[in-house]
C-alpha positions in Angstrom: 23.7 11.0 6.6 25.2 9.3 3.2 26.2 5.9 2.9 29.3 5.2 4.9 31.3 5.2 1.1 30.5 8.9 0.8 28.1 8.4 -1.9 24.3 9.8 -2.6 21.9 8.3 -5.2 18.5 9.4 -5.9 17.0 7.1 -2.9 19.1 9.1 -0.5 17.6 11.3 1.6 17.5 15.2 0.8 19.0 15.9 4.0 21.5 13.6 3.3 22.6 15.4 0.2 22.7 18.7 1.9 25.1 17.3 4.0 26.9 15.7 1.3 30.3 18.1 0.7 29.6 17.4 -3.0 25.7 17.0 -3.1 25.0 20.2 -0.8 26.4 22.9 -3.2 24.5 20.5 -6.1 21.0 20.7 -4.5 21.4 24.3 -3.2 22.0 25.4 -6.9 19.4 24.0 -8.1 17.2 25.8 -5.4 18.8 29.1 -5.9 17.8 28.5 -10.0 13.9 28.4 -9.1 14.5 31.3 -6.2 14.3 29.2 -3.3 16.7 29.1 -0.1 17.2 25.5 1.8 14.3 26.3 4.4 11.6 25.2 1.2 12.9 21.9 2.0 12.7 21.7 5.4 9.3 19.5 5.6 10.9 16.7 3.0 14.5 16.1 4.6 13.8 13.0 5.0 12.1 11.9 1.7 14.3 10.4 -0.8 15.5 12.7 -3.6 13.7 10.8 -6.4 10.4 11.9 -4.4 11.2 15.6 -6.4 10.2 14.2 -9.4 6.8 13.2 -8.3 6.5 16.1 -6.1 7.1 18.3 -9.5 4.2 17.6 -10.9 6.4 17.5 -14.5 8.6 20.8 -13.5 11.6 18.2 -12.9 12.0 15.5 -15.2 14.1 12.7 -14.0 17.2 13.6 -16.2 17.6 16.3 -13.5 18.2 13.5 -10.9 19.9 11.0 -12.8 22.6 14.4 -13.3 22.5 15.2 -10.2 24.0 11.7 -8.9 26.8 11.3 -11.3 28.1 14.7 -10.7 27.3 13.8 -7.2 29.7 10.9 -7.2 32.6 11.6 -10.1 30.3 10.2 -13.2 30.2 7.2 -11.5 26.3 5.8 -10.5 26.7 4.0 -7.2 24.8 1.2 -6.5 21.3 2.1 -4.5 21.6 2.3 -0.6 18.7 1.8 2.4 19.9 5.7 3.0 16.2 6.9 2.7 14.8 5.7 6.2 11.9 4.0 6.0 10.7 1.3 3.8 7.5 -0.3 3.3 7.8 -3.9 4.1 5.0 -6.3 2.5 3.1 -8.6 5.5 2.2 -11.4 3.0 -1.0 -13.3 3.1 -2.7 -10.3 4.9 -5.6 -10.0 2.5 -5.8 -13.3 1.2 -9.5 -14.1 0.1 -10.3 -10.4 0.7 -11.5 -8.3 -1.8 -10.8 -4.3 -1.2 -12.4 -2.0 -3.7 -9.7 1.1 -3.5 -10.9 4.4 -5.2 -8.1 7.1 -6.6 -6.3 3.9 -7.5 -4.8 5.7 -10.3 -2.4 7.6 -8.4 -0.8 9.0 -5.4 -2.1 7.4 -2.1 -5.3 5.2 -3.8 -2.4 3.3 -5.9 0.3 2.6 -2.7 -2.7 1.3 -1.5 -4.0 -0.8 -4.3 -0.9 -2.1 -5.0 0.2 -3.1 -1.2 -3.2 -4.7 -0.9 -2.6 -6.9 -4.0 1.0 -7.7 -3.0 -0.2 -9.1 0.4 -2.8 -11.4 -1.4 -5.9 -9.6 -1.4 -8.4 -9.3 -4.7 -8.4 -5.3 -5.3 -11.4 -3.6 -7.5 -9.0 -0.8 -8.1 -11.7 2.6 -9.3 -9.8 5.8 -10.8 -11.4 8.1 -13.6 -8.4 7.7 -15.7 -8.4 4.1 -17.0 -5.2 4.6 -18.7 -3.1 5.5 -15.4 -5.3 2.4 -13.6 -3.5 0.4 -16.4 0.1 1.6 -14.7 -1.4 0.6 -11.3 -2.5 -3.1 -12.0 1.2 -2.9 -13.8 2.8 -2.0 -10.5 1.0 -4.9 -8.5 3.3 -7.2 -10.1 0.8 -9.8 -11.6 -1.6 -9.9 -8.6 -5.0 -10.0 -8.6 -6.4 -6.5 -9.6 -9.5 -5.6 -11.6 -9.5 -1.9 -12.5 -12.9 0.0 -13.2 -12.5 3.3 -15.0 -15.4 5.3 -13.3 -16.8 8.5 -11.7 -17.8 7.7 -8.2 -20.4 10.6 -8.2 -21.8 8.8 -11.0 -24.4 6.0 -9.6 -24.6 4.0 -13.2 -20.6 4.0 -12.1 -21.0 2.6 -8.7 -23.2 -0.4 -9.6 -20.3 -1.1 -12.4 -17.8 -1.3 -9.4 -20.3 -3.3 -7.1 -20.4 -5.4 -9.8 -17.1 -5.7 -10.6 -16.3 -6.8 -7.4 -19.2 -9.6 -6.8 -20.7 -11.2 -4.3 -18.6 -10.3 -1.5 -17.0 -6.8 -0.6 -15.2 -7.1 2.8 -13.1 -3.3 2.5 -13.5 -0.6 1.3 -10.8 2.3 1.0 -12.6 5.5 -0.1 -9.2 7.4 -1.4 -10.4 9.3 -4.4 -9.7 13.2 -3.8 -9.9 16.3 -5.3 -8.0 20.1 -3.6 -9.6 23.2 -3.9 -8.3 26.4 -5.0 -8.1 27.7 -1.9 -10.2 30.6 -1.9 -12.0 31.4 1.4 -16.0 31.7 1.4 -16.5 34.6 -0.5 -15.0 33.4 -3.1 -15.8 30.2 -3.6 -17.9 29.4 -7.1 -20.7 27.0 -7.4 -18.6 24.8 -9.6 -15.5 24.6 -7.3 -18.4 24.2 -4.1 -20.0 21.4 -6.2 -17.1 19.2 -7.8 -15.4 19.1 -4.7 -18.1 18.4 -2.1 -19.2 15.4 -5.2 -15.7 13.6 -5.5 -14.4 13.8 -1.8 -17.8 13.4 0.3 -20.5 12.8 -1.9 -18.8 10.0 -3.9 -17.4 8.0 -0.6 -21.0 8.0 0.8 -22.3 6.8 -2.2 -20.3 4.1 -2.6 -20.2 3.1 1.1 -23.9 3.3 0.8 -24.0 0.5 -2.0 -21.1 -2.0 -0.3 -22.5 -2.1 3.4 -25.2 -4.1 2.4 -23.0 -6.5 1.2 -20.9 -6.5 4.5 -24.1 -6.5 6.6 -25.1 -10.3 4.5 -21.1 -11.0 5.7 -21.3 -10.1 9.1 -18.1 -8.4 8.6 -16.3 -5.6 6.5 -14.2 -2.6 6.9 -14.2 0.9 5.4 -11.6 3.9 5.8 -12.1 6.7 4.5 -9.1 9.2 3.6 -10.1 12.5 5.4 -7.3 15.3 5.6 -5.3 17.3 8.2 -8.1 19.9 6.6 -10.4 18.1 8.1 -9.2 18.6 12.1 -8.3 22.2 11.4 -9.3 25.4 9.4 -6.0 26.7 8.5 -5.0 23.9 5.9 -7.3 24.8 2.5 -9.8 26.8 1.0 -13.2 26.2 1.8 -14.7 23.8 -0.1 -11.7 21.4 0.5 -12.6 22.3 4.3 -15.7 21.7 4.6 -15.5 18.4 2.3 -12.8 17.1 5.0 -14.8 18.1 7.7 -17.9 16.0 6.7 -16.1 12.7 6.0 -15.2 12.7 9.8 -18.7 13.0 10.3 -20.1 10.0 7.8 -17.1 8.2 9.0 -18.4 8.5 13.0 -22.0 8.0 12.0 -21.0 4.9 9.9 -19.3 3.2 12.7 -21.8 4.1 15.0 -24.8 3.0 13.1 -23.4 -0.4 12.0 -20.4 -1.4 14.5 -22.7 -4.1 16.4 -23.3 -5.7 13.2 -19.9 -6.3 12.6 -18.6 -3.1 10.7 -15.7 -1.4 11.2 -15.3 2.7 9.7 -12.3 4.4 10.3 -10.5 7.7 8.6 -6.8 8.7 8.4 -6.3 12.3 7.7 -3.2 12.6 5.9 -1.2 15.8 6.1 1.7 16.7 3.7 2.0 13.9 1.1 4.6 14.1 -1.5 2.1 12.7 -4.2 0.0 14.6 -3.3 -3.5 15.8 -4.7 -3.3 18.0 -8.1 -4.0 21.9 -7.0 -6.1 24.6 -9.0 -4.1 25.9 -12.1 -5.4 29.8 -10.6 -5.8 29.6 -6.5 -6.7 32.3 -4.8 -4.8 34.9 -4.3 -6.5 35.9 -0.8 -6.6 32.0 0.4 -3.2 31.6 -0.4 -1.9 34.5 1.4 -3.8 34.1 4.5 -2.5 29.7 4.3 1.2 30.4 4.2 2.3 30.9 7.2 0.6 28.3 8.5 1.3 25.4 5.5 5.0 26.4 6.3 4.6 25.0 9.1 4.1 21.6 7.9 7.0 19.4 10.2 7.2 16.9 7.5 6.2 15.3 4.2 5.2 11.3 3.7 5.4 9.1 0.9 2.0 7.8 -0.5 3.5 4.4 0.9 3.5 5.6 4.2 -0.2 6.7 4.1 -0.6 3.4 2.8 0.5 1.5 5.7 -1.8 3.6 8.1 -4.9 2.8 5.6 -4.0 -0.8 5.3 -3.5 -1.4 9.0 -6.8 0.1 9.6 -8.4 -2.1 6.7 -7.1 -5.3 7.7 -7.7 -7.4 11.3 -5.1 -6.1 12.7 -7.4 -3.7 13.9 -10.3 -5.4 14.7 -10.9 -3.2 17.9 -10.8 -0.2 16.6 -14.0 2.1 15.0 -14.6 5.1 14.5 -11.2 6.6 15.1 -9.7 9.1 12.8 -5.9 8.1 12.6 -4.0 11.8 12.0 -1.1 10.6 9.8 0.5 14.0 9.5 4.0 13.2 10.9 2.7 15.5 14.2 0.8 18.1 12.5 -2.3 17.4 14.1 -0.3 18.2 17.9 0.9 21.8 16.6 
């Protein structure tokens, strides 16, 4: 529901302006604009209506938004309300003397991450391709100890700069970094689509897990998640390659924590489903693969913030769950029990 004054800003929730006598006709114009009806929105009623902007991709600017509230509320912009359900809430000290190398840093789920571990005191190595964007992370962390790297994690010249980077000690590791697919089933799928995304979201985690564990191992001590995908418990989510990529960082994540959990390693995944910062997709996806996905992504029963995955990968990173490896946390909002 809206505040208890009757007014919606842009970190109300889009349920709440459905509801809203004035906000409701507002929104649903909008949808009826691009050709969409008020089911489309079903899976992000409770997201904040500034997460539209983000979710976009650069279709709706924030003007749109900012309109949107002060004809919401007379032309007047209310002050900002806790209407948007959850909110992340910073346990500080958490990772102090810790240092976290977080890959995909640049964006999305890698920089919630980055940025909550370096507000609750930990040293972040924070790796993204795009050094410009990492720029915007360290920005975000609010003066806290970040070192950005501007690297490609397939490349091994570029995982010794982060090892380096880092120094003597690496004690997490949160392999975020993520490409989709275009999801196009078997048949279809090219060499190059097969090759980049098998490299960035299996081949690039094992290769940098591969050159931190001996560092942990001299430690005696160090923890690695790994961001799997909803795609990666079921075969209805993406295309292929995207599939299978999923699939196999369950299985480096259950061999990892087998292999080195009596040394005093912890490896755990979380396999996000719908995130609202979600991924970039393929400028052509298949036309097959999409048609045959549909029903089933419709089904989605909710979309999360990057901050929320963040939470689930930082709980697994940090002591608070020292008795746990070799899980794979679904954090899907209940997708995973559909």
């Amino acid at each position: 529901m809206a505040g208890t004054s009757g007014h919606v800003t842009a970190d109300s929730t889009i349920g709440s302006w459905l509801e809203h006598p004035v906000g409701g006709p507002l929104i649903r114009g909008l949808l009826r604009e691009s050709g969409v009806g008020d089911d489309a929105l079903g899976p992000v009623r409770g997201l904040p209506l500034q997460q539209l902007v983000t979710m976009s991709q650069g279709k709706m600017p924030q003007s749109v938004v900012d309109d949107l509230v002060l004809r919401a509320n007379d032309g007047v912009v209310p002050p900002s309300g806790d209407s948007a359900g959850w909110v992340e809430k910073i346990t500080p000290g958490r990772f102090a003397g810790k240092t976290i190398v977080v890959t995909g840093a640049a964006g999305g789920i890698g920089r919630a991450t980055a940025v909550r571990i370096a507000r609750e005191g930990g040293r972040v190595v924070a790796v993204d391709i795009s050094g410009d964007r990492l720029a915007e992370t360290a920005a975000a962390a609010e003066g806290a100890e970040m070192v950005v790297v501007a690297g490609d994690i397939t490349r091994q010249q570029d995982i010794d700069e982060i090892v380096a980077a880092a120094g003597d000690r690496i004690d997490g590791l949160a392999n975020v970094a993520g490409i989709n697919d275009d999801f196009s089933p078997l048949h279809e799928t090219s060499d190059e689509m097969w090759d980049r995304v098998i490299g960035i979201n299996l081949t690039g985690g094992f290769k940098l897990s591969r050159a931190v564990i001996p560092l942990m191992l001299a430690a005696g001590s160090g923890a690695i998640v790994n961001v799997t995908s909803e795609a990666g418990l079921r075969g209805n989510a993406s295309g292929n390659a995207y599939t299978v990529s999923k699939h196999g960082v369950i299985g480096l994540t259950r061999s990892v924590a087998f292999m080195y959990g009596p040394q005093g390693l912890r490896v755990n995944a979380v396999a996000p489903g719908g995130v609202a910062t979600g991924i970039p997709m393929s400028a052509h996806p298949s036309v097959a693969g999409s048609a045959r996905l549909a029903p089933f992504q419709q089904a989605i029963p909710t979309i999360a913030t990057a901050e929320k995955l963040a939470a689930s990968i930082t709980f697994l990173l940090s002591d608070d769950a020292v008795n746990i490896n070799g899980a794979i946390l679904p954090s899907d909002g209940g997708w995973s029990v559909q």
